[in-house]
N, C-alpha and C positions, 0 to 999 in steps of 0.2 A: 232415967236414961236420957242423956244426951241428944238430940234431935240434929239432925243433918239438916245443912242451908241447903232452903227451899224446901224441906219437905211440910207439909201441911200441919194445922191442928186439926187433931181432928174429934167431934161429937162424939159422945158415948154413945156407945149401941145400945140399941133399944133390946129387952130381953124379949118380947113378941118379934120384934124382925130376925134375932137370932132364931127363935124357934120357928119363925114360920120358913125360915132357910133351911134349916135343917130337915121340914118336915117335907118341902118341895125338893128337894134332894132325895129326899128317899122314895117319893112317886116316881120322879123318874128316873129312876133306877128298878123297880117296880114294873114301869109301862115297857121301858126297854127290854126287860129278862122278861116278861110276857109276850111282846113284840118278835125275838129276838130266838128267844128259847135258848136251846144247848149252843146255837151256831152262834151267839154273839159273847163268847170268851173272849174274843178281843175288843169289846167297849170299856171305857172308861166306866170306875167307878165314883158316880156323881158325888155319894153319901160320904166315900173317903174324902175326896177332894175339900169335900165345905168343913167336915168335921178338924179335916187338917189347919182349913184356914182361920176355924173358929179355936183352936187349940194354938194354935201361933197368936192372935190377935187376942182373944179375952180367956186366956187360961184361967182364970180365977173361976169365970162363969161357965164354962163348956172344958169338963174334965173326961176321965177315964172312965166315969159311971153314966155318964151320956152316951157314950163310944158304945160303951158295952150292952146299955137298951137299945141302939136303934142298929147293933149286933143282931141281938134277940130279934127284931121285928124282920130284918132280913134273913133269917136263919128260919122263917116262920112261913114269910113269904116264897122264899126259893125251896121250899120243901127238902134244905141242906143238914146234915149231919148239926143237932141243938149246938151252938156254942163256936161254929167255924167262923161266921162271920164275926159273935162278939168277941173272941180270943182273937181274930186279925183288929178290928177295929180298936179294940184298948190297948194291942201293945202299938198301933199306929198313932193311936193319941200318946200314949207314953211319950214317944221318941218323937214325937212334936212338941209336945210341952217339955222335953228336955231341953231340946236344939231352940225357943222360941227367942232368945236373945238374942242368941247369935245370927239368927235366919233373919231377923227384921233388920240388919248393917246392910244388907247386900240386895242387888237390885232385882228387881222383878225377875228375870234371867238367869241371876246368879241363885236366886233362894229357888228355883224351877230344877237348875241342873242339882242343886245340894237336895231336894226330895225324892228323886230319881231313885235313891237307896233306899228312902224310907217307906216307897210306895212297892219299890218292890220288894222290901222285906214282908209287907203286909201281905202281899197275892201269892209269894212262897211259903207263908206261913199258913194259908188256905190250902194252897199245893200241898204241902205238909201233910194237913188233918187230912186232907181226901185219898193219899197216898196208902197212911197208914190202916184206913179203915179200907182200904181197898177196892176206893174207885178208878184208880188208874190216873195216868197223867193227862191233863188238857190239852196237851198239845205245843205246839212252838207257837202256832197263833196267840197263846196266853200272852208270851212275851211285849207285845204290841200295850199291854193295858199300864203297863206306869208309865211308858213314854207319851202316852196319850195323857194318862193323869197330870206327870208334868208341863205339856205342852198346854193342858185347860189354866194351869195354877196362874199367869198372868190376867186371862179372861175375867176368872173367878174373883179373884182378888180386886180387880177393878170395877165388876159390879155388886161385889157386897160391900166395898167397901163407899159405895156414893151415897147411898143415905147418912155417909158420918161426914161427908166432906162440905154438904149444905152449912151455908150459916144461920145459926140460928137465930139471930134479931139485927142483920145488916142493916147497920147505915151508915151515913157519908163519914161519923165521927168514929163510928167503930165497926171495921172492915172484918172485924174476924169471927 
């Protein structure tokens, strides 16, 4: 791929900073829906957000079968219907390692407003299973959690991504 002037090089990620991303993501999300209980349907969901961003940035490393475990551990933890969160989180990785080409041209902003759909296909497809097994709808507050997810995606993306922006043996002869 082609690199846009001025945009950075940037370090491979470390497979332990990926996983311990992922795994701080799913605490807090975790301490929140404990914190929080039934009344907090409208917070962001942390675990989507990084999952997305590690599906956009190193698809090769953090696939559909990631998505789909740390599914299972939230489906374990919220005491929800086996399989609601890993059937939301793999077709949400899906549809980010689809789009991950085209998402990385456009700016922090523009790749925010283009997940806007893909965040909330994920929380209607929870809506969905809960629907059908006949827990009723969440509520219009529901609404509220991908525009928050997309309003975190600039955040997120700027501090996972600084451990790759360091350079790694600067000096005066070689700046990169």
């Amino acid at each position: 791929m082609i690199m846009r002037r001025g945009q950075p090089l940037l370090l491979p990620a470390s497979p332990l900073f990926i996983t311990s991303s992922l795994v701080i993501a799913l605490l807090l999300n975790m301490f929140l829906s404990g914190f929080f209980g039934a009344s907090g349907i409208w917070l962001p969901d942390f675990l989507a957000v990084v999952l997305v961003f590690w599906n956009v940035h190193q698809p090769r490393r953090i696939g559909i079968g990631w998505a789909f475990f740390f599914g299972l551990l939230m489906d374990v933890h919220g005491s929800a219907l086996m399989g609601q969160h890993a059937l939301a989180y793999s077709v949400l990785s899906y549809l980010a390692v689809s789009m991950h080409r085209r998402l990385r041209w456009f700016s922090l902003d523009g790749q925010a407003v283009q997940l806007i759909p893909v965040f909330a296909a994920s929380h209607l497809l929870q809506w969905a299973v809960r629907w059908v097994v006949g827990d009723g709808s969440p509520g219009w507050l529901a609404l509220a959690s991908p525009g928050l997810e997309a309003i975190l995606w600039p955040v997120v993306t700027a501090v996972l991504l600084m451990p790759q922006r360091r350079a790694h043996d600067p000096d005066e002869n070689r700046p990169i």
